[in-house]
C-alpha positions in Angstrom: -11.1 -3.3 23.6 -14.4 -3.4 21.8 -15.3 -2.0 18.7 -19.2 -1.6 17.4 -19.9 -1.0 13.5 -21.3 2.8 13.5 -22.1 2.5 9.7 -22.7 0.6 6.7 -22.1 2.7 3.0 -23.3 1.1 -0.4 -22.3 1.1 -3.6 -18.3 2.6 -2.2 -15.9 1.2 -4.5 -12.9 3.2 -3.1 -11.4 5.1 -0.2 -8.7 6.8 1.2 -8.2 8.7 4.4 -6.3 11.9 4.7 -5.7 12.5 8.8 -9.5 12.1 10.0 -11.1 12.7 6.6 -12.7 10.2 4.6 -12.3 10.2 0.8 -14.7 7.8 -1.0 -15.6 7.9 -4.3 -18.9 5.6 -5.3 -20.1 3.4 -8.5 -21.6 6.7 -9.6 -18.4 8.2 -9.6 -18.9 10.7 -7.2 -16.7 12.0 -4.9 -17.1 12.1 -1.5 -14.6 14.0 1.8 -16.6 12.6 4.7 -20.6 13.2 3.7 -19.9 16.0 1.1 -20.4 15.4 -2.2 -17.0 16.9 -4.0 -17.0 16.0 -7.9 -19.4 14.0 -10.2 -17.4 12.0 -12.9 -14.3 11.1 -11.0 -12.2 8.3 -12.6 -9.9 7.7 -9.9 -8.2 10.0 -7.0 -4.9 10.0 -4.5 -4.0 12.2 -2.1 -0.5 14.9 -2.4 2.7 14.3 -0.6 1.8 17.0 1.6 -1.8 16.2 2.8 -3.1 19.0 1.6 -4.6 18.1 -1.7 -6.4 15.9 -3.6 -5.8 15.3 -7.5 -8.0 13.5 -9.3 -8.8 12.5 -13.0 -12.0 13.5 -14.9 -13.3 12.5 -18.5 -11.6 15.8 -19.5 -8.3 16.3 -17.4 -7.0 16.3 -13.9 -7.9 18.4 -10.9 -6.0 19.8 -7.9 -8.3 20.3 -5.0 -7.3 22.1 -2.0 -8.9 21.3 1.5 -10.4 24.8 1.5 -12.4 23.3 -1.6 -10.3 25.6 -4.5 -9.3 24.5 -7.3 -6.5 24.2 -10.1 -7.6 22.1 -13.5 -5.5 21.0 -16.5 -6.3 19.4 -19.5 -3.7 16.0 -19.4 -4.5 13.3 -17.2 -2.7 10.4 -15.2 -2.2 7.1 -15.0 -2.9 7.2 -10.6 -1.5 3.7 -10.1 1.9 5.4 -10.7 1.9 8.1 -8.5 4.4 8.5 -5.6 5.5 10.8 -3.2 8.7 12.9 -2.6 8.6 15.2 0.5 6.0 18.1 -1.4 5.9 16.9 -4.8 4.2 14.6 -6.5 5.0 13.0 -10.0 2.7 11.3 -11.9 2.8 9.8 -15.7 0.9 11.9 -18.6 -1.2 8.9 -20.2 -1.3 11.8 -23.4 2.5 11.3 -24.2 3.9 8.7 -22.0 6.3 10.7 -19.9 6.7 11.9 -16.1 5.7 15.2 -15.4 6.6 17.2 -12.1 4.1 18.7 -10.4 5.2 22.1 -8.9 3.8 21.5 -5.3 1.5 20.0 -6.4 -0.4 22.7 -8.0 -0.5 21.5 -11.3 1.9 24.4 -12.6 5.0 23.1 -14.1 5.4 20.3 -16.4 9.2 18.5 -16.9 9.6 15.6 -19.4 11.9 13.5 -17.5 11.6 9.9 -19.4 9.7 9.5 -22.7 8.7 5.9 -24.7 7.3 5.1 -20.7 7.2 1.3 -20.6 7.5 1.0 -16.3 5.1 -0.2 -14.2 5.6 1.1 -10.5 7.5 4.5 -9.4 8.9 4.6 -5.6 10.5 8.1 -4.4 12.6 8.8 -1.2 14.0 11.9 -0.3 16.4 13.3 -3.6 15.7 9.7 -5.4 13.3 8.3 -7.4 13.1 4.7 -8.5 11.4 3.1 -11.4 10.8 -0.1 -11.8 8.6 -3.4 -13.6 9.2 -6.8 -13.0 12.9 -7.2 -13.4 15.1 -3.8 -13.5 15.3 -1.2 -11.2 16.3 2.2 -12.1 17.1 5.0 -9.7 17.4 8.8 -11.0 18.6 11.6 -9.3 16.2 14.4 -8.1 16.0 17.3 -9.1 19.2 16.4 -11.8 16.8 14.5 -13.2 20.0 12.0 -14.1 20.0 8.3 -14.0 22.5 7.0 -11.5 22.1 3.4 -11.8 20.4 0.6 -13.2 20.3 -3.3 -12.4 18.6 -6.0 -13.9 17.0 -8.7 -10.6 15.7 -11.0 -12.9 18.7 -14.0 -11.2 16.6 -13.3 -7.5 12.8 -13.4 -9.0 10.0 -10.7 -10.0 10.1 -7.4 -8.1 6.8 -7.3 -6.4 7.3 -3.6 -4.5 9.6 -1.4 -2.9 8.9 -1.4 1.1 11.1 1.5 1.7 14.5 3.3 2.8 16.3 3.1 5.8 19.7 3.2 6.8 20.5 3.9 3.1 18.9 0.7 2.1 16.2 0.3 -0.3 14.0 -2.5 0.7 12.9 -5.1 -2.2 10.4 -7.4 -2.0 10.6 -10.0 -4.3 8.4 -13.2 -5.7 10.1 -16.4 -6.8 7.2 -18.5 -7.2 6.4 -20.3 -10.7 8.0 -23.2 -11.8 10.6 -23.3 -9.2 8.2 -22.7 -6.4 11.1 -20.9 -4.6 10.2 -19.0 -1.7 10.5 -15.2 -1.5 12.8 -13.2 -0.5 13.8 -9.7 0.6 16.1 -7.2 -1.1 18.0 -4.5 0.1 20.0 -2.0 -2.4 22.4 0.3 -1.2 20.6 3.5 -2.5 23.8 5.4 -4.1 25.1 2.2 -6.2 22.2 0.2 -6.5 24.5 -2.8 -4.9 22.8 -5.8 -3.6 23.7 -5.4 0.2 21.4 -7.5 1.6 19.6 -11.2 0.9 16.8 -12.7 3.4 17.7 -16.6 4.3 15.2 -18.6 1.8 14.3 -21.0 4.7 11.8 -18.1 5.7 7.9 -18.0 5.2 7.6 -14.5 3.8 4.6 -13.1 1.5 5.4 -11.4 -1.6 2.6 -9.1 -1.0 1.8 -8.6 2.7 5.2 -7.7 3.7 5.6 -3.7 5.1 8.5 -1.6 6.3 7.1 -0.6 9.7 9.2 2.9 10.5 8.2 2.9 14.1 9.7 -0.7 15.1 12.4 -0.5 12.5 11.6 -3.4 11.2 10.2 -5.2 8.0 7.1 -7.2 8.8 6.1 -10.0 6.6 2.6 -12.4 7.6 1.6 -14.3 5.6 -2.2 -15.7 5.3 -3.4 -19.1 4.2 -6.9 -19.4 2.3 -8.6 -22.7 3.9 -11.1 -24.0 5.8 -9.3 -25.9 8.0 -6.6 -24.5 10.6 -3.3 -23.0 9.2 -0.3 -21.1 9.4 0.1 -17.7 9.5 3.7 -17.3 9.5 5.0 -13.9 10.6 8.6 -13.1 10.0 10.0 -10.1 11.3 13.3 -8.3 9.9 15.9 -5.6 11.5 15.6 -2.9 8.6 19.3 -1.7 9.5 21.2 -5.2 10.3 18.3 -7.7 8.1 19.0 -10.0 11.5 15.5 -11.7 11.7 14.0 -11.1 15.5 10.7 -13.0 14.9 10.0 -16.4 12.9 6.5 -17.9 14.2 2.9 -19.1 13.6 1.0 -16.8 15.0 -0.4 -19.2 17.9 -3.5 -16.7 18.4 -4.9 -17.4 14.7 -4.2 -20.9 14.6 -6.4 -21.8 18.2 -9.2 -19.3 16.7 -8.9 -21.2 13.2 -8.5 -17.6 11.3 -6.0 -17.3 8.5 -5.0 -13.9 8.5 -5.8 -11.7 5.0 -5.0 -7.4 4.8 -3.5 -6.3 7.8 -2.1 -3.2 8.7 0.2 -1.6 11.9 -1.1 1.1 14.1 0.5 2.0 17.6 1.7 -1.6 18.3 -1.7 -3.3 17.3 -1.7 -5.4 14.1 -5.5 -4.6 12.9 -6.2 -7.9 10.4 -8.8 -9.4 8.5 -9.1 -13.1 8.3 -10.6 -16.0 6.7 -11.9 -19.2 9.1 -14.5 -21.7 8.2 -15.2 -20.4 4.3 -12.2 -19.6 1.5 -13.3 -15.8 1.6 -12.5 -13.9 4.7 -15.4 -12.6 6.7 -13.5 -12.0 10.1 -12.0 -8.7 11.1 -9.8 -8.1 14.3 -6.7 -6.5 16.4 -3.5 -8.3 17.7 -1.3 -6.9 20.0 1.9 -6.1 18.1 4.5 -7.2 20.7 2.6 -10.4 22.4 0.4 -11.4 19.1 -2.5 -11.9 21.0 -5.7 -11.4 19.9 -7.1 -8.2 21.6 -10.4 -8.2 19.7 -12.1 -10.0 16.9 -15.5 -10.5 15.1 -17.2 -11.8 12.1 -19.0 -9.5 9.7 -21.9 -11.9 8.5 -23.7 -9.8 5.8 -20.4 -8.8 4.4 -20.9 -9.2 0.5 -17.9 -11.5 -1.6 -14.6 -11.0 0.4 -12.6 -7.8 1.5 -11.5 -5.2 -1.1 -9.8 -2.7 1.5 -8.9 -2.6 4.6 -7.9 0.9 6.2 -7.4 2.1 9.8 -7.4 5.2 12.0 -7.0 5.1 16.1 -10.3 4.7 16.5 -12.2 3.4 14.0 -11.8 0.5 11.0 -13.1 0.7 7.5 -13.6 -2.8 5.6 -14.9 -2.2 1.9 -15.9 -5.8 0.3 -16.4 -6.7 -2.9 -19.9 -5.7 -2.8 -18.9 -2.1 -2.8 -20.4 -2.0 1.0 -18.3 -0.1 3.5 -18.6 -1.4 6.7 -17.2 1.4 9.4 -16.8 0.4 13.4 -15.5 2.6 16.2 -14.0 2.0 18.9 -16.6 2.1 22.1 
């Protein structure tokens, strides 16, 4: 397996792909799908629940934007760091008067006030539920009731850092107990109807706070985390049963440590781990692929004129997109 970089962008701050499409808007602020210029003035951008649009913020509002390049504008706009999904609908937060709105699929065409006085950080939806939450309480309302159905304060197990997802009708916490204590983290799971802890990971294991994923196809929650050195170290991956929370897999990944590369973003695709890395400087420079199942390396290289350190890391089959800190997106394909 050998992949070749087919491109190098400039001045790319962010991306998203949407099946084979690439979204990327640029310092200039304008918006990109693949080599098209879409929108000048765009603030920030996400793609719909259903793939089949893309809503973004201008100076002026928020726009809709079909795949057949239509449009649907309005005049409020959105805070896009608190946007989530559920099935075809998409509910954002009016920055205008700090409350949710529904979006009628996703045309812009019907607005609810479901909470008002916002003060929540993160939103997480699945199936009829939606969950809000900030550091320490998690609230779950009903959909499309619109009623809460239960609240519960985590503040006794650490700072909720995300919600990885919902299986088995669990809903998978991730959670940081760093700080004074220096605790290490742990993982969550609430039964969805009562919000009842069902579910606490042994504190004996390695996990990252941050680089820790439900991964649907393997059933399982997958947690590596890296190490910023110079020198050789750890990176200890601990994998999770998503219905039982019996851990299958507590190890250094042996790979890593021979090649001296501390593992940074990584991300699952068809049983390969695709990675980025750190090795003989703090800032990772080094992307590659591990075989899921044997965690051997199956291909790796350095990206010597990469600019700072990596911003995003996304994947598709065949190709890899690294976006540093430079705003340079560096593309490679798989030969």
């Amino acid at each position: 397996m050998i992949y070749t970089r087919i491109d190098k962008k400039q001045n790319i701050t962010s991306l998203i792909l949407s099946d084979r499409d690439l979204i990327l808007k640029n310092k200039e602020k304008q918006l990109f799908i693949n080599e098209k210029i879409i929108y000048d003035n765009v603030d920030d951008f996400f793609i719909s629940a259903d793939n089949q649009f893309i809503l973004f913020n201008i100076i002026d509002g928020c726009i809709s934007l079909k795949k057949d390049l239509t449009f649907t504008q309005k005049s409020f706009r959105f805070f896009l760091n608190v946007t989530t999904n559920c099935n075809n609908l998409t509910f954002q937060t009016d920055i205008e008067s700090n409350t949710y709105l529904f979006l009628n699929n996703n045309k812009l065409e019907k607005e609810i006030e479901l909470i008002s006085n916002y003060n929540w950080e993160f939103i997480f939806c699945d199936h009829n539920t939606f969950f809000l939450y900030d550091k320490i309480i998690l609230k779950a309302i009903s959909y499309p009731t619109c009623k809460n159905t239960w609240k519960i304060l985590l503040q006794e197990y650490g700072e909720i850092r995300k919600i990885l997802g919902v299986t088995e009708e669990k809903l998978w916490v991730s959670i940081y107990r760093g700080g004074i204590n220096k605790d290490k983290n742990i993982l969550l799971a609430l039964d969805i109807v009562t919000g009842e802890v069902v579910y606490q990971s042994p504190s004996e294991y390695d996990l990252s706070n941050w680089f820790v994923e439900l991964i649907p196809e393997q059933n399982a929650i997958l947690s590596i985390y890296g190490k910023i050195s110079t020198h050789q170290a750890n990176s200890p991956l601990v994998e999770i049963n998503a219905t039982t929370g019996a851990v299958i897999r507590n190890q250094r990944i042996e790979s890593l440590y021979l090649e001296n590369l501390k593992i940074g973003f990584w991300k699952v695709l068809d049983n390969k781990i695709y990675f980025t890395a750190n090795k003989d400087t703090l800032h990772g420079r080094h992307i590659g692929i591990l075989d899921y199942n044997t965690l051997e390396i199956l291909w790796q290289t350095e990206i010597s004129d990469l600019r700072g350190t990596f911003k995003d890391f996304q994947v598709t089959d065949n190709k890899i997109y690294a976006l540093d800190t430079g705003n340079q997106l560096h593309i490679f394909e798989k030969e």
